[in-house]
OpenMM code with the backbone's topology and positions (N, CA, C; nanometers):
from openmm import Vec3, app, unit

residues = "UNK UNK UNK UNK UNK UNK UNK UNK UNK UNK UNK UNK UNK UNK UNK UNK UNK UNK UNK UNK UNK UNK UNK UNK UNK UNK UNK UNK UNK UNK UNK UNK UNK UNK UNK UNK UNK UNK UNK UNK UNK UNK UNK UNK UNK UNK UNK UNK UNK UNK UNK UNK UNK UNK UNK UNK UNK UNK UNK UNK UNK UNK UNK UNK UNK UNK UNK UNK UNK UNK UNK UNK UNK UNK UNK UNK UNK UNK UNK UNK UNK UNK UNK UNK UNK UNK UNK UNK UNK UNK UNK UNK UNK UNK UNK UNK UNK UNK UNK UNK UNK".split()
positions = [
    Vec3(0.1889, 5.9920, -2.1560),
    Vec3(0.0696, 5.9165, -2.1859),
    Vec3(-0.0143, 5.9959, -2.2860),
    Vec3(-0.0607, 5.9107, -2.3910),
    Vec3(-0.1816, 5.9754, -2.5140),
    Vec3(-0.3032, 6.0464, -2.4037),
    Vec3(-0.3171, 6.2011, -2.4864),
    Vec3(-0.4216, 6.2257, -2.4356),
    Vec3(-0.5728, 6.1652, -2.4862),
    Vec3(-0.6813, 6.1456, -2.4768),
    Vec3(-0.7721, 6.1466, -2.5014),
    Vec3(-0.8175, 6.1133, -2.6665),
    Vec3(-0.7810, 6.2412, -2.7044),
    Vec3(-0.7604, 6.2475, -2.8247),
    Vec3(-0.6938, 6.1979, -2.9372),
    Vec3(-0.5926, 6.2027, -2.8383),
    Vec3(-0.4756, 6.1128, -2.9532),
    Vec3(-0.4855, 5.9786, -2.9437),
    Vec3(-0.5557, 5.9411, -2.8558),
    Vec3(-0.5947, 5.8017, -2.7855),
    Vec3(-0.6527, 5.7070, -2.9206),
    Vec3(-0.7097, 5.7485, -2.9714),
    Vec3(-0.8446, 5.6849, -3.1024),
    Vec3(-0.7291, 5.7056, -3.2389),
    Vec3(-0.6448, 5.7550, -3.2350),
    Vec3(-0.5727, 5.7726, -3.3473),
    Vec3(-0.4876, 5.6384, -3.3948),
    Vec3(-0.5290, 5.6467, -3.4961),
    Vec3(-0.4767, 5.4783, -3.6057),
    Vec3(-0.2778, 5.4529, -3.5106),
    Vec3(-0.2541, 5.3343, -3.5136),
    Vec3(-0.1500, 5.3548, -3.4489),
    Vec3(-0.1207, 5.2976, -3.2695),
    Vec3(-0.2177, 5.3970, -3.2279),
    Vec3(-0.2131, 5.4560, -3.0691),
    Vec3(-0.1664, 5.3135, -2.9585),
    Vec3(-0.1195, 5.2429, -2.8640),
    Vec3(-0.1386, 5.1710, -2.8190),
    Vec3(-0.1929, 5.2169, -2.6955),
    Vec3(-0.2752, 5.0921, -2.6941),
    Vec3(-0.3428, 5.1330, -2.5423),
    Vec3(-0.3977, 4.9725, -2.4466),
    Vec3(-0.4599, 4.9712, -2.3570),
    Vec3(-0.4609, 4.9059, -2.3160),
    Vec3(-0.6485, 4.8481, -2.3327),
    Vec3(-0.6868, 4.7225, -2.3790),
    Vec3(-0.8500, 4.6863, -2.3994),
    Vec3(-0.8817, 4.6001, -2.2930),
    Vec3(-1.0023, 4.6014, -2.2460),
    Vec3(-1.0760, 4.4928, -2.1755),
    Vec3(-1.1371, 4.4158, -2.2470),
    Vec3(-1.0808, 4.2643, -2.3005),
    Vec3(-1.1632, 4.2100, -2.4347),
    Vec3(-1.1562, 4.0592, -2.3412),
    Vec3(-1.2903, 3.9959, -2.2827),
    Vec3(-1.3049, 3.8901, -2.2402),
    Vec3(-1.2947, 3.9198, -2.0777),
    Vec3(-1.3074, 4.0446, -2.0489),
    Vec3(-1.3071, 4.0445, -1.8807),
    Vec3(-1.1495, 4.0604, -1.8264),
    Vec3(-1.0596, 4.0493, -1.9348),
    Vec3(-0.9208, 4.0904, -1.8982),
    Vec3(-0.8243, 4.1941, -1.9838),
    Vec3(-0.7536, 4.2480, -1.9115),
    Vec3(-0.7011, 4.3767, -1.9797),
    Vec3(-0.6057, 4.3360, -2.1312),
    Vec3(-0.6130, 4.3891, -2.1842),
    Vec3(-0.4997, 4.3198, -2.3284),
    Vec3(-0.4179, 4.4379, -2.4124),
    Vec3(-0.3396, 4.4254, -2.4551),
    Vec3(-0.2567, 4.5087, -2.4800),
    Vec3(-0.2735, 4.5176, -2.6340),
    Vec3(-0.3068, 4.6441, -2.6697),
    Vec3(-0.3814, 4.6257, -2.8183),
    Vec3(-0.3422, 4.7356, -2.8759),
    Vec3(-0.3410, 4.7973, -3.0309),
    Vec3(-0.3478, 4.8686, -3.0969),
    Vec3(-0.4510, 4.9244, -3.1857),
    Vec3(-0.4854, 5.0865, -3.2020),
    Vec3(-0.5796, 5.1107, -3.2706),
    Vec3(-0.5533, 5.0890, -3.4295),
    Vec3(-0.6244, 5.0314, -3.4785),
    Vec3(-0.5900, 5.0113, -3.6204),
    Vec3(-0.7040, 5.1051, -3.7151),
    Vec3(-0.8131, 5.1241, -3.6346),
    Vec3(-0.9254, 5.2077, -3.7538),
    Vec3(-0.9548, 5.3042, -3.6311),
    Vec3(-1.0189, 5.4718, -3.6719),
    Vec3(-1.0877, 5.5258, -3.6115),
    Vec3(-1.1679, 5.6035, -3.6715),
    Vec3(-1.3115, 5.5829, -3.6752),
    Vec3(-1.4522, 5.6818, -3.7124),
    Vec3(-1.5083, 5.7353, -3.6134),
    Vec3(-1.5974, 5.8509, -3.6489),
    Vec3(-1.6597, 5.9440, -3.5638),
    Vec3(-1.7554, 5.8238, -3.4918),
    Vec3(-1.7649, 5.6927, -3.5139),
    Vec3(-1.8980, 5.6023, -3.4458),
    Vec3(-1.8109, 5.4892, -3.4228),
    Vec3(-1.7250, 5.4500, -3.4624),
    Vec3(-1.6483, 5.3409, -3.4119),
    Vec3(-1.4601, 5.3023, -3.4223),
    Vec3(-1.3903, 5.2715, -3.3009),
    Vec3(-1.3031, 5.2459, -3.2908),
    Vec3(-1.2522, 5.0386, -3.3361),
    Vec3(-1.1385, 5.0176, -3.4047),
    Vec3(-1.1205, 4.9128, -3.4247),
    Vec3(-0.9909, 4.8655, -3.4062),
    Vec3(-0.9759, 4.8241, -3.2522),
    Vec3(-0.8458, 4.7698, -3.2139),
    Vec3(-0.8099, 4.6375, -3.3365),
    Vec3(-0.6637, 4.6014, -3.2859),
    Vec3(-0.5749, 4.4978, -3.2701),
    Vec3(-0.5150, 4.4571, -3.1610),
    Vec3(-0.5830, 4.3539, -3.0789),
    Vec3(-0.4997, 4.3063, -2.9799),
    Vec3(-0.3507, 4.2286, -2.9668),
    Vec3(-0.2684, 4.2651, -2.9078),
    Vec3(-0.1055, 4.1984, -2.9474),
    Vec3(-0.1002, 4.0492, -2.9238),
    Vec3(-0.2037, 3.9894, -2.9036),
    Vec3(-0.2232, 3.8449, -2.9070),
    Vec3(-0.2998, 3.7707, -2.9942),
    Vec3(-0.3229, 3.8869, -3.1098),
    Vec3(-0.4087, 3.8243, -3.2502),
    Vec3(-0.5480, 3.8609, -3.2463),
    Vec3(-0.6102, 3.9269, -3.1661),
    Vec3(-0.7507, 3.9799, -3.1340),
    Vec3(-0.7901, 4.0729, -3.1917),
    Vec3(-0.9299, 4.0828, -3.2728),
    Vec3(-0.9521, 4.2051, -3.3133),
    Vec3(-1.0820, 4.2097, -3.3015),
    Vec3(-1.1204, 4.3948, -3.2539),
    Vec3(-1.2725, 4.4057, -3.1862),
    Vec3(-1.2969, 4.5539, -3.2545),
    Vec3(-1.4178, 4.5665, -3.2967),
    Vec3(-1.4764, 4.7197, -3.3325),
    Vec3(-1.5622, 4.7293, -3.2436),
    Vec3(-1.5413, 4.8482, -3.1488),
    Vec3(-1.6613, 4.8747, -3.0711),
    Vec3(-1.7069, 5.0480, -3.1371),
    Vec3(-1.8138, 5.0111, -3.0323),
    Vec3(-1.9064, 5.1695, -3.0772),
    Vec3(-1.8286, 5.3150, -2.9956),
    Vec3(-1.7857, 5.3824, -2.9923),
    Vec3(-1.7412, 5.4922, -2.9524),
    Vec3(-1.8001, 5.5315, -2.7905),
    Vec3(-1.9650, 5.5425, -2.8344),
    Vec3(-1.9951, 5.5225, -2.7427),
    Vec3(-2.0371, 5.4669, -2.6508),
    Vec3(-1.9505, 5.3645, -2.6155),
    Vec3(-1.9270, 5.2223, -2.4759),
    Vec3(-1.8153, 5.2753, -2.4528),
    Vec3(-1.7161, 5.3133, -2.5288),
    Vec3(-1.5372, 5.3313, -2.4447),
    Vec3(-1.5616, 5.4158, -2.3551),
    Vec3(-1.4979, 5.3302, -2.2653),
    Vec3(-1.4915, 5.4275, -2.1048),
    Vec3(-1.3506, 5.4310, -2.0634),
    Vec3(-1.2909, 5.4917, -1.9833),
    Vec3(-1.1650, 5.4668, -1.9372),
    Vec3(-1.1014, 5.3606, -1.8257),
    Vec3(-1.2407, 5.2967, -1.8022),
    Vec3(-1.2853, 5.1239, -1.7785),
    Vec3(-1.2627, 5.0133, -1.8557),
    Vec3(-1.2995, 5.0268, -1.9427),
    Vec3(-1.2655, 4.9654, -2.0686),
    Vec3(-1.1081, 4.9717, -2.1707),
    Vec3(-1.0974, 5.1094, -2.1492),
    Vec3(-0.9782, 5.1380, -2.2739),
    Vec3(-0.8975, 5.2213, -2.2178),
    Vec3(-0.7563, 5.2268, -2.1892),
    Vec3(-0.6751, 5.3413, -2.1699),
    Vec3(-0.5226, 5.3380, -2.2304),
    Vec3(-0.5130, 5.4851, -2.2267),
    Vec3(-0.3450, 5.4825, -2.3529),
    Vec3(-0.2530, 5.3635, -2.2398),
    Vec3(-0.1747, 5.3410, -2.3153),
    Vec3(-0.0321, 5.2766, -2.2514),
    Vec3(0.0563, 5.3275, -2.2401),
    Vec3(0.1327, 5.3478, -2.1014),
    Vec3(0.2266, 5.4037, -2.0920),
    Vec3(0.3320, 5.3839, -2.1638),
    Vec3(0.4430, 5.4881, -2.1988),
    Vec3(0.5307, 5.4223, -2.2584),
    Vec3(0.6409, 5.3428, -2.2290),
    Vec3(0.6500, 5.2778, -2.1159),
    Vec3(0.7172, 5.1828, -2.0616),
    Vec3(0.6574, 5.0780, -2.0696),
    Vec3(0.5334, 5.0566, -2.0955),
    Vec3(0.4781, 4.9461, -2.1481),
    Vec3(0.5039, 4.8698, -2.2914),
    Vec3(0.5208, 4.9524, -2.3453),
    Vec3(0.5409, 4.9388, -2.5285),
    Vec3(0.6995, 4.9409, -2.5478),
    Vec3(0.7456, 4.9966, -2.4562),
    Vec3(0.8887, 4.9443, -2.4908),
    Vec3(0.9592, 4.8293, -2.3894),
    Vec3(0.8637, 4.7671, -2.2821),
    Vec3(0.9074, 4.7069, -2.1954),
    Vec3(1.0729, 4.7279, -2.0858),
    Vec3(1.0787, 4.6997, -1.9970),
    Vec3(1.1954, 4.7182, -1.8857),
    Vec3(1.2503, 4.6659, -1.8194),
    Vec3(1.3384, 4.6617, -1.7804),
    Vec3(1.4077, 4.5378, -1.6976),
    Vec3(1.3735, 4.5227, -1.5821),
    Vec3(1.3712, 4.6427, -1.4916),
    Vec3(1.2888, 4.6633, -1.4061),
    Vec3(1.1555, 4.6889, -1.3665),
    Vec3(1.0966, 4.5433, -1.3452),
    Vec3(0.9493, 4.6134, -1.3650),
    Vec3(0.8988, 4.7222, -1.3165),
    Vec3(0.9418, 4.7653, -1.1851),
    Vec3(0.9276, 4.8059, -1.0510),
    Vec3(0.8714, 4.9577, -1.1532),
    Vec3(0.9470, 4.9936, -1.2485),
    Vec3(0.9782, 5.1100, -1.3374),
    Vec3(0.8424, 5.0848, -1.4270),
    Vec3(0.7935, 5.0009, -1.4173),
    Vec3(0.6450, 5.0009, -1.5607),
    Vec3(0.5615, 5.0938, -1.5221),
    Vec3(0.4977, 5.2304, -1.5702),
    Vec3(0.4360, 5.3075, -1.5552),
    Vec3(0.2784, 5.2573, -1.5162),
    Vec3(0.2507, 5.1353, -1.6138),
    Vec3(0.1252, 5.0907, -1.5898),
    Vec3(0.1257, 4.9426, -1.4803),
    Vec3(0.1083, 4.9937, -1.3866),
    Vec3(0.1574, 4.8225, -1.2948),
    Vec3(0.0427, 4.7799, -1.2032),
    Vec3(0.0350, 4.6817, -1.3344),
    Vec3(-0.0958, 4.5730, -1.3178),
    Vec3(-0.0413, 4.4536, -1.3595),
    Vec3(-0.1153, 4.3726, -1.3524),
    Vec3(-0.1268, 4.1959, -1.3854),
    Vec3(-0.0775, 4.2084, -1.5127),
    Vec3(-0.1830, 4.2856, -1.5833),
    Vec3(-0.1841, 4.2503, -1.7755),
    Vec3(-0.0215, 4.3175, -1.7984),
    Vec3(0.0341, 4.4398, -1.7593),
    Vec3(0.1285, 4.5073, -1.8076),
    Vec3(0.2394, 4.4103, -1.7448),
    Vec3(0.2593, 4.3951, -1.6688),
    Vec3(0.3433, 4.3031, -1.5678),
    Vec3(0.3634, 4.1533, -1.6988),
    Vec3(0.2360, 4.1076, -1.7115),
    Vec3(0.2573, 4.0159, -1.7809),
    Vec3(0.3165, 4.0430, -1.9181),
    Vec3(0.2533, 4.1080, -1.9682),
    Vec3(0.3187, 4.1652, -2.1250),
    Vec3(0.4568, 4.1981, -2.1168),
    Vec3(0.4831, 4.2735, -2.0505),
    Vec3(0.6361, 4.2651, -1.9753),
    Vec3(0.7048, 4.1221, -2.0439),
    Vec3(0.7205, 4.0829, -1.9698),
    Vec3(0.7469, 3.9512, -1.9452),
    Vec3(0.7474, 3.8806, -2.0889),
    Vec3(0.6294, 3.8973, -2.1280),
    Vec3(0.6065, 3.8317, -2.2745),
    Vec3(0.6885, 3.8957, -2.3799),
    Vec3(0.7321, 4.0262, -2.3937),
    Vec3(0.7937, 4.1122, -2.4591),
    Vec3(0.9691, 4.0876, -2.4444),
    Vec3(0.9722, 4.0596, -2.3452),
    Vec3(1.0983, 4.0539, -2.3207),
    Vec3(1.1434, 3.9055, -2.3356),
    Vec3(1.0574, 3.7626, -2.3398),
    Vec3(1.1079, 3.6711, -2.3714),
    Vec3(1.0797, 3.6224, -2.5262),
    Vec3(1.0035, 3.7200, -2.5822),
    Vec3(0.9817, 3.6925, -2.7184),
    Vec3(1.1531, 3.7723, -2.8057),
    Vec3(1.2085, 3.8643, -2.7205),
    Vec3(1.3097, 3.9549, -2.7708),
    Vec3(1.4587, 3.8530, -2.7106),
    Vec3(1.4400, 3.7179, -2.6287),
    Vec3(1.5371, 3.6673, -2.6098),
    Vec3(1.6107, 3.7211, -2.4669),
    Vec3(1.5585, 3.8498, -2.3842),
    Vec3(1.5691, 3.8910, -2.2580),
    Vec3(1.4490, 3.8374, -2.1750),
    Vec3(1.5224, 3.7253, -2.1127),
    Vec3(1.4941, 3.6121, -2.0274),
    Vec3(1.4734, 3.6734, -1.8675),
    Vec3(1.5581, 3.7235, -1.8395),
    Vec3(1.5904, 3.7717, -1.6906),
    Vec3(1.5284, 3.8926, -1.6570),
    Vec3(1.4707, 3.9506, -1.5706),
    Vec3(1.3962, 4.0215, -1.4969),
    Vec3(1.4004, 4.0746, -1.4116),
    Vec3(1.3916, 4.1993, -1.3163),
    Vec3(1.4045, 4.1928, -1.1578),
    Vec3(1.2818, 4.2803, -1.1293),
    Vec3(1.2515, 4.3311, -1.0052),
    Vec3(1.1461, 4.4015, -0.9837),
    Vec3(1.1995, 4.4661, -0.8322),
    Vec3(1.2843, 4.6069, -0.8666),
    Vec3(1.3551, 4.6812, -0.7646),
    Vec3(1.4722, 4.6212, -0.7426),
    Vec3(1.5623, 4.7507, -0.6787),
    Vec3(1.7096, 4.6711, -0.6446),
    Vec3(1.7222, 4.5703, -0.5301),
] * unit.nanometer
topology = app.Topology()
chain = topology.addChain("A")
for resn in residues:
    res = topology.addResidue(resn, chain)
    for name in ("N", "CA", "C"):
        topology.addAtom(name, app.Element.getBySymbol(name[0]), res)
C-alpha cells in the first residue's frame, strides 16, 4: 500500500469519498494546496489538501487495481472495492467470480 506520501503523487490510485460513497479514483494533479483526482467512473474533483483525511481518501490496495478472482483475496474489502471488482472484471470479459473455496 502507497505510503502517505506517495499517496498525492500524479498517477497514485486510491480510493475517494465523492457523493457520500467510496469511488475508485486516480490522482491526476498534485500542489502543495490542492489535490485533483479522476474518478474511474468519469468524475473529477480538486479538493484542498487540507480536508483530506484518511476518511475521505486512502491508497488502494493492490489487489484492487488489478482485480481477483477471488474476492475473498481483495486487500480492501468493502462494498465500493467488492463492487469495482466486479466491474473490472466484467468490463475485461471475466464474468465469473467466487468469494473463498
Amino acid at each position: 500500500m502507497a505510503s502517505s506520501a506517495h499517496m498525492w503523487e500524479a498517477g497514485s490510485k486510491v480510493w475517494l469519498i465523492i457523493n457520500k460513497k467510496w469511488n475508485p479514483a486516480t490522482v491526476i494533479d498534485s500542489t502543495s494546496v490542492d489535490v485533483s483526482f479522476a474518478s474511474d467512473y468519469g468524475e473529477r474533483v480538486t479538493l484542498p489538501r487540507s480536508v483530506l483525511t484518511h476518511q475521505m481518501v486512502s491508497a488502494m490496495h493492490p489487489t484492487s487495481i488489478e482485480s481477483v478472482e477471488d474476492m475473498s483475496s481483495l486487500g480492501d474489502l468493502h462494498e465500493a472495492a467488492i463492487l469495482y471488482n466486479i466491474y473490472q472484471r466484467y468490463t475485461r470479459d471475466y464474468i465469473y467470480t467466487f468469494i473463498g473455496s
